[in-house]
C-alpha positions as a Markdown table, in Angstrom:
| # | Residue | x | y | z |
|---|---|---|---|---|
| 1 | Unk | 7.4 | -7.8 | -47.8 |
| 2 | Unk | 7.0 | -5.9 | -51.2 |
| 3 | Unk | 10.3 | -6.7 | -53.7 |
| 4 | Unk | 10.5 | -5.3 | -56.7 |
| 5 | Unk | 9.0 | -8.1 | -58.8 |
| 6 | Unk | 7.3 | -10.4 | -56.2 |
| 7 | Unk | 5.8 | -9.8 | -52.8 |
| 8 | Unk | 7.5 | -12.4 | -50.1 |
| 9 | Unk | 6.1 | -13.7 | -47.5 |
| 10 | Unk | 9.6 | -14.5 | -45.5 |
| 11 | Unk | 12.8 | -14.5 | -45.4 |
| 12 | Unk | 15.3 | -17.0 | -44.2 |
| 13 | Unk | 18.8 | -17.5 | -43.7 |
| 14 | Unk | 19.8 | -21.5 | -44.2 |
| 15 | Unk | 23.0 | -23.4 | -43.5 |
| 16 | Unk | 24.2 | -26.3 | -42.6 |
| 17 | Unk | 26.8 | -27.5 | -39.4 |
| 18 | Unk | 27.8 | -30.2 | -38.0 |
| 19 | Unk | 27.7 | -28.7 | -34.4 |
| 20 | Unk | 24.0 | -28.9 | -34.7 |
| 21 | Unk | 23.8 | -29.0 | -30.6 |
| 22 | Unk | 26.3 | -26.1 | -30.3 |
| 23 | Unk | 25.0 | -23.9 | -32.7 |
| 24 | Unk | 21.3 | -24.3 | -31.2 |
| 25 | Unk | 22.9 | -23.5 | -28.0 |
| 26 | Unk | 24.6 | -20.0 | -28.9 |
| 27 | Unk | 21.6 | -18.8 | -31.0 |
| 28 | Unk | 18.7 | -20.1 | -28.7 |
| 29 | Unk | 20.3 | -19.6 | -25.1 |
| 30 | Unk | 23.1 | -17.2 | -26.2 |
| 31 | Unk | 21.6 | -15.2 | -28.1 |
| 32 | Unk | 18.1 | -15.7 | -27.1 |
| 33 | Unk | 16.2 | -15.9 | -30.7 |
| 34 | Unk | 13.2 | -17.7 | -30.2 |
| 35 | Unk | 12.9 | -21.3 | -31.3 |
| 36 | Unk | 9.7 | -21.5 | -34.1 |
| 37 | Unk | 10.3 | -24.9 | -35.6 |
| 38 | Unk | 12.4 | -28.2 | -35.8 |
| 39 | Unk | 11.9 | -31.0 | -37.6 |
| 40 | Unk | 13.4 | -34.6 | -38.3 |
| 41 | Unk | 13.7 | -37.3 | -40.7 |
| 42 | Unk | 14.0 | -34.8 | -44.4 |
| 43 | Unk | 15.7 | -36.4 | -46.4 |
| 44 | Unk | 18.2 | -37.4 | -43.7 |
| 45 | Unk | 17.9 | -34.0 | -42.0 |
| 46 | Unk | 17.2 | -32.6 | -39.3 |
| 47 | Unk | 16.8 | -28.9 | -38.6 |
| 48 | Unk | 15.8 | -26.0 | -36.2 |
| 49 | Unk | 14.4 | -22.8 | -36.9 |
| 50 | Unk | 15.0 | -19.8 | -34.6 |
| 51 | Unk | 13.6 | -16.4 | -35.2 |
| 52 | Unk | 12.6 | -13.0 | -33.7 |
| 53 | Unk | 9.3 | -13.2 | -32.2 |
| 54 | Unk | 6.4 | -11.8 | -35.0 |
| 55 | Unk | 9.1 | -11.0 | -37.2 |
| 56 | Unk | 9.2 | -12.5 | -40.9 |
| 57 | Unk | 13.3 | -13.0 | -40.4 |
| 58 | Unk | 14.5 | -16.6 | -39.5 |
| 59 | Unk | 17.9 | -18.9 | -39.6 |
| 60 | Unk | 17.5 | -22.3 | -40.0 |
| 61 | Unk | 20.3 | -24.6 | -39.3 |
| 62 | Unk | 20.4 | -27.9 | -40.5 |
| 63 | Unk | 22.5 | -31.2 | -40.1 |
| 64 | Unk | 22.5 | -34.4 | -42.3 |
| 65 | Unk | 22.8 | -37.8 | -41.2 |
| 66 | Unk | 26.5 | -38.1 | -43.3 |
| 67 | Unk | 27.5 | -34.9 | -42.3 |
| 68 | Unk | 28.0 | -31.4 | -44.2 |
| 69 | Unk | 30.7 | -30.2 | -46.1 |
| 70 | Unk | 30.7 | -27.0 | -43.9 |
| 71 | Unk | 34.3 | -25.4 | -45.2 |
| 72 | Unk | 35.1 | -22.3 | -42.9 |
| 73 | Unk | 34.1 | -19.2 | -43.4 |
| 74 | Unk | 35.9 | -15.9 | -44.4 |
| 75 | Unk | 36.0 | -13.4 | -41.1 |
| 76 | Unk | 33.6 | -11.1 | -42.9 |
| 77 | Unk | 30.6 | -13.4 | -43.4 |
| 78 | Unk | 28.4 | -11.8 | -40.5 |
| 79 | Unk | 25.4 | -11.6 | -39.4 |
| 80 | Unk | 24.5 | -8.5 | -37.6 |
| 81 | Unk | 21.9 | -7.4 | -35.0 |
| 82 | Unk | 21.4 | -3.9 | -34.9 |
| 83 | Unk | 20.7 | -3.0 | -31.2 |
| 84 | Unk | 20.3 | 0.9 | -29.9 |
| 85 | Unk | 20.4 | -0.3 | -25.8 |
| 86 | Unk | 23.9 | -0.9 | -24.9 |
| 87 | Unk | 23.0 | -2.5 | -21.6 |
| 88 | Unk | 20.9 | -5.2 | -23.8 |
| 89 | Unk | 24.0 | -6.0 | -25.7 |
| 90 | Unk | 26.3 | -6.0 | -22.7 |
| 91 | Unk | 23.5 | -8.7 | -21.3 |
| 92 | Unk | 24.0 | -10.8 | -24.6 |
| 93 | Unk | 27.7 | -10.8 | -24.3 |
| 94 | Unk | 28.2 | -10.8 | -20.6 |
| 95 | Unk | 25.8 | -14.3 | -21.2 |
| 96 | Unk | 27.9 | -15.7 | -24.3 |
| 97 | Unk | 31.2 | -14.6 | -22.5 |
| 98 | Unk | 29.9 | -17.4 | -19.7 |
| 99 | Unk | 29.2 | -20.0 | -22.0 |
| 100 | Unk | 32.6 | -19.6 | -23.4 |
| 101 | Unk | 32.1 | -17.4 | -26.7 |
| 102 | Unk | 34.9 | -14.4 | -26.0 |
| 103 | Unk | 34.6 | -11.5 | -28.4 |
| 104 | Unk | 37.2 | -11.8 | -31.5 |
| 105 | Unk | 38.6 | -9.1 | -33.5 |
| 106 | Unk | 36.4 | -7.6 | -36.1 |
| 107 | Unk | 37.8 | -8.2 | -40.2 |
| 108 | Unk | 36.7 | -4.3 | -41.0 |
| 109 | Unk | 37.1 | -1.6 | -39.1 |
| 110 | Unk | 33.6 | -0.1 | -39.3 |
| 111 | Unk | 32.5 | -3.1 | -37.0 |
| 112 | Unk | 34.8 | -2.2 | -34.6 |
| 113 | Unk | 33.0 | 1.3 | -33.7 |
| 114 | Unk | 30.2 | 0.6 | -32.4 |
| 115 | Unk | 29.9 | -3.4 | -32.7 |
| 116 | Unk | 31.2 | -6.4 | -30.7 |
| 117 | Unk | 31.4 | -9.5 | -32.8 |
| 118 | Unk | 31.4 | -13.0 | -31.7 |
| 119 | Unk | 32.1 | -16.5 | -33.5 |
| 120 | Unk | 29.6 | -19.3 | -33.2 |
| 121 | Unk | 30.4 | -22.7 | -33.0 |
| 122 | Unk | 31.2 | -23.0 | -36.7 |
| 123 | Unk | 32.9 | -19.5 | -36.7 |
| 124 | Unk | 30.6 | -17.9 | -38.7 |
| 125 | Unk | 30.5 | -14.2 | -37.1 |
| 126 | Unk | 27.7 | -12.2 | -35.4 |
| 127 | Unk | 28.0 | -8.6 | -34.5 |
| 128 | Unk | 25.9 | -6.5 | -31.9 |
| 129 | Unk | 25.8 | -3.1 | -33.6 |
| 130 | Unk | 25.1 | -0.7 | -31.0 |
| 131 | Unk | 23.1 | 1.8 | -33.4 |
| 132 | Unk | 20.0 | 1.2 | -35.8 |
| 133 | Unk | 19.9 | 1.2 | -38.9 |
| 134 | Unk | 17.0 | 3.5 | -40.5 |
């Protein structure tokens, strides 16, 4: 991936929880990334990292022995999918609804359009955008 300054070779997404179980849960079987790493034991972490398949995108969640000061987050902090087949986003939902994840009300109105957002365990926000993004 070619920056302006620097050419990188990834990009990830990092934070911590304290619903380490939970969180792997709606983002592995929920939401069906693919799990590429975990590991145990750094410097009292432990951590999971889930991605799209061949894609240079990742999250990785992590969880300390003591715990993590993990304060709430505003509505707005989101992560979004951009997805052009509705029926692949009704699957998504229709399988987080089951596990107990109910869509909430989007902080911005632009969301709302074409987008269904859903809190994760830590209610930090992900929204299915039914549209891409080019």
């Amino acid at each position: 991936m070619k920056f302006n300054d620097f050419d990188a070779a990834q990009v990830r997404i990092a934070r911590p929880t304290d619903q380490f179980m939970e969180v792997i849960d709606f983002y592995k079987n929920g939401l069906g990334l693919a799990e590429i790493e975990r590991f145990k034991g750094h410097s009292g972490y432990e951590g999971i990292i889930l991605g799209l398949p061949d894609v240079n995108y990742h999250l990785e969640f992590t969880c300390h022995v003591d715990g993590s000061p993990c304060p709430a987050p505003t509505k707005d902090n989101l992560l979004v999918f951009y997805i052009t087949d509705e029926e692949e986003i009704n699957k998504v939902v229709y399988r987080l609804n089951e596990m107990g994840y109910e869509e909430v009300e989007s902080e911005n109105e632009y969301w709302k359009e074409k987008g269904i957002t859903i809190e994760d365990p830590d209610g930090w926000r992900v929204v299915l955008m039914n549209r891409s993004y080019d």
